[in-house]
C-alpha positions as CSV (number, residue, x, y, z in Angstrom):
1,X,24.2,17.5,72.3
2,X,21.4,18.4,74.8
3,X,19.8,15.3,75.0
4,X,23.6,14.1,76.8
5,X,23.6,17.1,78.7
6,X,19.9,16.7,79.7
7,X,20.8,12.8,80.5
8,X,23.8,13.8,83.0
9,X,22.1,16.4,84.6
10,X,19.0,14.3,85.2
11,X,21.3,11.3,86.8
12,X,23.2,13.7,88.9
13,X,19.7,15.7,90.1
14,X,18.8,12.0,90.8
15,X,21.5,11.2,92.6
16,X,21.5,14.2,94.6
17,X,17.6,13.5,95.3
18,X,18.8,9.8,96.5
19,X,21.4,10.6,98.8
20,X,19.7,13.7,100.6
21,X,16.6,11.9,101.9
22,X,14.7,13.6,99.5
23,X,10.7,12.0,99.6
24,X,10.2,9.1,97.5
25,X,6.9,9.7,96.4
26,X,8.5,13.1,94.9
27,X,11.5,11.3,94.0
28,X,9.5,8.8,91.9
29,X,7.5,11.4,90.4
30,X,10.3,13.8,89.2
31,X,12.3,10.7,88.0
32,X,9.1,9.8,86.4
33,X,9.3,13.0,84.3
34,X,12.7,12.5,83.7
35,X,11.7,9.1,81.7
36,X,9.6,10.6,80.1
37,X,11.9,13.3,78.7
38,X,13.6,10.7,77.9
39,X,11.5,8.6,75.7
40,X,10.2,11.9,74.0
41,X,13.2,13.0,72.9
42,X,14.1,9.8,71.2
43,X,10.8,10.4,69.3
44,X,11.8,13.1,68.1
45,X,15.1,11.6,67.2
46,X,13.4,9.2,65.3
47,X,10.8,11.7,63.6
48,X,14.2,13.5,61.6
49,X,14.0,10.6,59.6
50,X,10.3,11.3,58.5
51,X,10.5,13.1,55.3
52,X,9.3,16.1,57.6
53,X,9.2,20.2,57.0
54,X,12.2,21.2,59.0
55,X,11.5,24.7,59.7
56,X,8.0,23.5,61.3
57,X,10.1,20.6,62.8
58,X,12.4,22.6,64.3
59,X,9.6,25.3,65.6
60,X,7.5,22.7,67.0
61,X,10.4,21.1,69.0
62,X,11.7,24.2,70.4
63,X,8.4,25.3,71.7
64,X,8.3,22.0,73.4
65,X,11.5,22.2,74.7
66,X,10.9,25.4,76.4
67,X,7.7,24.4,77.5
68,X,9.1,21.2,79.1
69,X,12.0,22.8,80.7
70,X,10.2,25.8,82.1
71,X,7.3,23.3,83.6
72,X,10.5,21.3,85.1
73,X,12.4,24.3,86.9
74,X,9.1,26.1,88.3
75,X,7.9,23.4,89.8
76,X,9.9,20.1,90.2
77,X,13.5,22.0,90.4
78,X,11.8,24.6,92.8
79,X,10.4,21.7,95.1
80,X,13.9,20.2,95.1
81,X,15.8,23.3,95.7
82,X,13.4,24.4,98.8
83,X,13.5,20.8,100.1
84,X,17.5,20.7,100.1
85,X,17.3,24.3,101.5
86,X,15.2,23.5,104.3
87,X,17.0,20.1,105.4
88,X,20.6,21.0,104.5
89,X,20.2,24.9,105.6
90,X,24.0,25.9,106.6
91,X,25.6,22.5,106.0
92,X,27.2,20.8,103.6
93,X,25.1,18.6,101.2
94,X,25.3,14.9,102.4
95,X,27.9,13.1,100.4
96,X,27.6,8.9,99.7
97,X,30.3,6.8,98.4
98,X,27.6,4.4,96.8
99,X,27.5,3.8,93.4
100,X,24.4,5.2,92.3
């Protein structure tokens, strides 16, 4: 259930970094992260079928999990936020009928 909630919110954070002239070089990095989220979690997905010590399991993939997400709001989210801030200060976000 979090990895779907983690997908959606990554494609509508990218989406929103896409359609509000947000940098590239910063969108590719923080979509760059976002892959890599990605293609972590479905190790871990694929490590449940290891015959594996689940109370360490689950211990060492909550620690990561916090560790990630903290690391992804303090910095990347923060960059965002202050970048939308600053360009979109007062208005209305920037809305695009494309469909990315």
């Amino acid at each position: 259930m979090w990895v779907k909630y983690a997908a959606e919110h990554f494609e509508a954070e990218e989406h929103l970094m896409r359609t509000q002239g947000y940098p590239y070089a910063d969108y590719k990095e923080h979509h760059f992260k976002h892959n890599l989220f990605r293609e972590q979690t479905a190790t871990l997905t694929l490590n449940l079928d290891r015959d594996l010590d689940l109370d360490q399991y689950t211990v060492t993939v909550s620690k990561w999990l916090i560790e990630w997400f903290y690391d992804q709001v303090q910095n990347d989210d923060k960059k965002l936020a202050v970048f939308l801030k600053a360009h979109h200060s007062g208005n209305r976000l920037l809305r695009c009928d494309c469909p990315c």
